[in-house]
N, C-alpha and C positions, 0 to 999 in steps of 0.2 A: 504493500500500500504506500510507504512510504518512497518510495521507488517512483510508483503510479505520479504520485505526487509532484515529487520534482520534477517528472519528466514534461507533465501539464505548467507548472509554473516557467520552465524554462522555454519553452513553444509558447506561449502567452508574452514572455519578457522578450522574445524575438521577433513575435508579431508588432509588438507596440516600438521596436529601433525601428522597423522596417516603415511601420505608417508613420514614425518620427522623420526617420529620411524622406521619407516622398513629399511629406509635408515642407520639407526645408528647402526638400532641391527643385528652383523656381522652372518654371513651369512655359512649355514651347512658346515662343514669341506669335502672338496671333495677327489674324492678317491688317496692317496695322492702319486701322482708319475706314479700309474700302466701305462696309455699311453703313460705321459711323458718319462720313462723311455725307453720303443721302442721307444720310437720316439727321444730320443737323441741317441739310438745307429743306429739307421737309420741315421741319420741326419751326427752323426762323422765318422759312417762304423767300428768302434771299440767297440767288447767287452770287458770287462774287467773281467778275471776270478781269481780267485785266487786258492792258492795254499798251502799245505804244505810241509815242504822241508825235513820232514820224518817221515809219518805219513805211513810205510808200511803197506800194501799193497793199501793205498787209495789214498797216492798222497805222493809224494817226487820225489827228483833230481836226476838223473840219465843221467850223462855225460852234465850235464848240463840243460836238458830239465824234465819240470814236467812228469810224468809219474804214473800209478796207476788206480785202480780200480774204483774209480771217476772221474779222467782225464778222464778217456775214455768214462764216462757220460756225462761230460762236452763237451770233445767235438763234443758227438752226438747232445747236446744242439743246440750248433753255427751251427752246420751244419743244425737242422732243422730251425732256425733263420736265416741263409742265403734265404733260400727258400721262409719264410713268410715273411720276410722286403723285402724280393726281392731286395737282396745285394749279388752275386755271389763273390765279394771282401772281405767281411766280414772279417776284422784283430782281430786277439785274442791277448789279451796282458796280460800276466800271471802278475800276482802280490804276491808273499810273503807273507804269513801271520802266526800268532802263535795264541794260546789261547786266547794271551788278545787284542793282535789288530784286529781278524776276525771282531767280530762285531763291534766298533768304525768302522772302514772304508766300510761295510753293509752301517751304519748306517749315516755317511756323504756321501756317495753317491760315494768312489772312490770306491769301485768295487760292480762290477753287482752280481754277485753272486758264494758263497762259497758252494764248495762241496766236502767237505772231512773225517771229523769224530765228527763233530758238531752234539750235540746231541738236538732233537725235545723238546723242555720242555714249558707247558704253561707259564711259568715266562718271559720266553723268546720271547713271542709272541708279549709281549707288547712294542719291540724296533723292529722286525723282522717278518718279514712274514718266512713259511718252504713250502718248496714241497712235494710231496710223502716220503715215506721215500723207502732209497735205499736198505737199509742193516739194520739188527737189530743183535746189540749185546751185547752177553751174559757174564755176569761175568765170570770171571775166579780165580783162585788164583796159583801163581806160588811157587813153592816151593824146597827145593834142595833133591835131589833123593834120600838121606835118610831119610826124612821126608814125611811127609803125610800134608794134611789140617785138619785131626780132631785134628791133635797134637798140632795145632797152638794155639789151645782155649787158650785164655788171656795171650798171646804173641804179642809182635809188629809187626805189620803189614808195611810195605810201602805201600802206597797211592799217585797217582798224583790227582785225583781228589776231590775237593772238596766234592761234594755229597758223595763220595763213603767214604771219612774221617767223615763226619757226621754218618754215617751208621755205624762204628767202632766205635765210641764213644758210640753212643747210647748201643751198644753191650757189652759196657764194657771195649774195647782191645786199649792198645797203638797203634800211629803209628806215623809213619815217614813218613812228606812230604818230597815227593821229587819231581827234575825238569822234570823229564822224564821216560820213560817207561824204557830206557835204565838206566840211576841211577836206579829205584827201582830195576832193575834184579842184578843190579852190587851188589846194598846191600844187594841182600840176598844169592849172594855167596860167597860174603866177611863177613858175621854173620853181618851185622849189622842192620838186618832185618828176622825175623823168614817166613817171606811171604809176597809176592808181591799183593795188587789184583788190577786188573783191567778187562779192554772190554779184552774178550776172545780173540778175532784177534789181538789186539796191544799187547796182552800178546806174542800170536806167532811170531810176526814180532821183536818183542827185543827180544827173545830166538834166533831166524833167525840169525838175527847181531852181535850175540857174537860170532859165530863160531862154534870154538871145545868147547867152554865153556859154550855153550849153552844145551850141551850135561848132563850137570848136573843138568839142571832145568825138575820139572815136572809140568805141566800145570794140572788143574782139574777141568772142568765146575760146575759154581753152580748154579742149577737153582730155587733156594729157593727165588734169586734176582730178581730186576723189569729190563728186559730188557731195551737195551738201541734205539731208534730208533732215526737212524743215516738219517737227512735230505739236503738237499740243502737251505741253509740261502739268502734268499732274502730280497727287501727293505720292507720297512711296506709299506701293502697297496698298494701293486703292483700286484691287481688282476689280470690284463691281462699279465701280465708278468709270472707271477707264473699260470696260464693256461697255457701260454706256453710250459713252463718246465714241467707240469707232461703231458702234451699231447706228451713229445718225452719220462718219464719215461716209460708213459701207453704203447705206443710203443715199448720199449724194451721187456719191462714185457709180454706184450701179444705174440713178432713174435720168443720168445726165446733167445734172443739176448744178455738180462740180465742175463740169464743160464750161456749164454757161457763165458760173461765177468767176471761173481763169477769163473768159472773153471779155465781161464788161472790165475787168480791173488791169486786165491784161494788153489789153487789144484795142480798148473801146475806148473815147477820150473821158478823165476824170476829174474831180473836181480837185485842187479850187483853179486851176486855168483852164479846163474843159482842152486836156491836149492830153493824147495817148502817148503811151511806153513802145506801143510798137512789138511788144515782145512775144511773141505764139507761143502752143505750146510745144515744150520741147517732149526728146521722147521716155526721157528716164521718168517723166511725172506722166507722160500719157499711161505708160508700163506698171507706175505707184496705182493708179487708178481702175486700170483693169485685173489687178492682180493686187488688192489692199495687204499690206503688209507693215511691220511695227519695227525691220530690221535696219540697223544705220548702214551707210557706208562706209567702212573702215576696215 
């Protein structure tokens, strides 16, 4: 009996380490946001989208109000989001943002999601989840109408982007950062820059904004470069949320809709000088469209 005894007591005192440890040892990381997040824009009836305030043709201010070739993805978003939270009120509240605040504010939770020229990059997956991608774009190099791009070789270049200034170095070639698409076009028609490069469409949209003086830049695709694929940033780990959004991208993509939204912003002239980009579509994003996919180029 006594036997019996201990044998019970010590099965009981190794049952109770054991529910000790499991109680201690914390517990799988769960999916981190994806429902909550519908479920607090259920809950307050506000989206929060953000914005760029001149990122032509994909999103900037215009008389006040965001406008752009992603706005108008954005707000096909909310409207399929009214439907599935089953919120016919659903309030959109634009938010401001630049390079370096997009993600920090992703990333604390004041906005739901950015879609504007945020490029898809694995490095970046690991603070952000991405959607489909919307647009894929192609290097360009801007240059002044007496010039060419093969003349540039081992000349300075402007660059706003990082990556694409790592790419010149490796190359060999000076460059000049600068703040904006519109500085790099400034400095290569005031010499202080032999050639601009960047995303082929932000190259057209600052040629666009100079005017008459944009009349002296020539643009030249290069396609020797790794495209860029241009996504919707969402939070990390918002599986059902980022379902959401590419089920209203896959939506566009499939009923034509996405066609049409590249031609007006694309193609078609825009506000605020009512004069187009000129820029069709090219065929890595015709291919992103018939084929929707969430993979970067890299």
């Amino acid at each position: 009996m006594k036997n019996a005894c201990f044998c019970l007591f010590t099965i009981t005192a190794l049952l109770a380490v054991v529910a000790s440890a499991e109680a201690a040892e914390p517990s799988a990381p769960q999916d981190s946001g994806a429902a909550s997040r519908l479920e607090r824009i259920r809950q307050t009836g506000t989206l929060v989208l953000a914005y760029r305030e001149s990122a032509v043709p994909f999103s900037y201010l215009h008389q006040g109000q965001p406008v752009g070739f992603s706005v108008d993805i954005s707000q096909a978003v909310a409207d399929d989001l009214r439907e599935y939270l089953g919120l016919p009120q659903l309030t959109i509240r634009w938010n401001a943002v630049t390079r370096s605040t997009r993600m920090p504010l992703i990333t604390t939770g004041a906005v739901d999601m950015e879609c504007a020229t945020t490029t898809h990059t694995r490095s970046r997956t690991r603070q952000v989840s991405f959607s489909h991608t919307f647009y894929v774009a192609e290097d360009g190099v801007a240059t002044r109408m007496a010039d060419t791009p093969a003349s540039q070789t081992g000349k300075t270049a402007a660059v706003e982007s990082t990556v694409t200034a790592s790419r010149l170095r490796a190359e060999g070639r000076d460059e000049l950062s600068v703040r904006s698409y519109r500085n790099g076009m400034l400095a290569v028609l005031q010499g202080q820059a032999d050639a601009f490069v960047g995303d082929m469409p932000l190259l057209a949209s600052a040629r666009l904004q100079l005017g008459e003086a944009g009349r002296m830049i020539a643009l030249t695709a290069t396609y020797d470069d790794v495209p860029q694929a241009y996504a919707c940033m969402l939070p990390l780990g918002d599986t059902a949320f980022v379902a959401q959004v590419n089920k209203t991208l896959e939506r566009l993509m499939r009923d034509g809709e996405m066609l049409r939204l590249h031609d007006r912003w694309f193609t078609q002239p825009i506000p605020p000088g009512n004069r187009a980009l000129n820029l069709p579509l090219n065929k890595a994003t015709r291919e992103a469209y018939d084929t929707p996919n969430s993979t970067p180029f890299e």
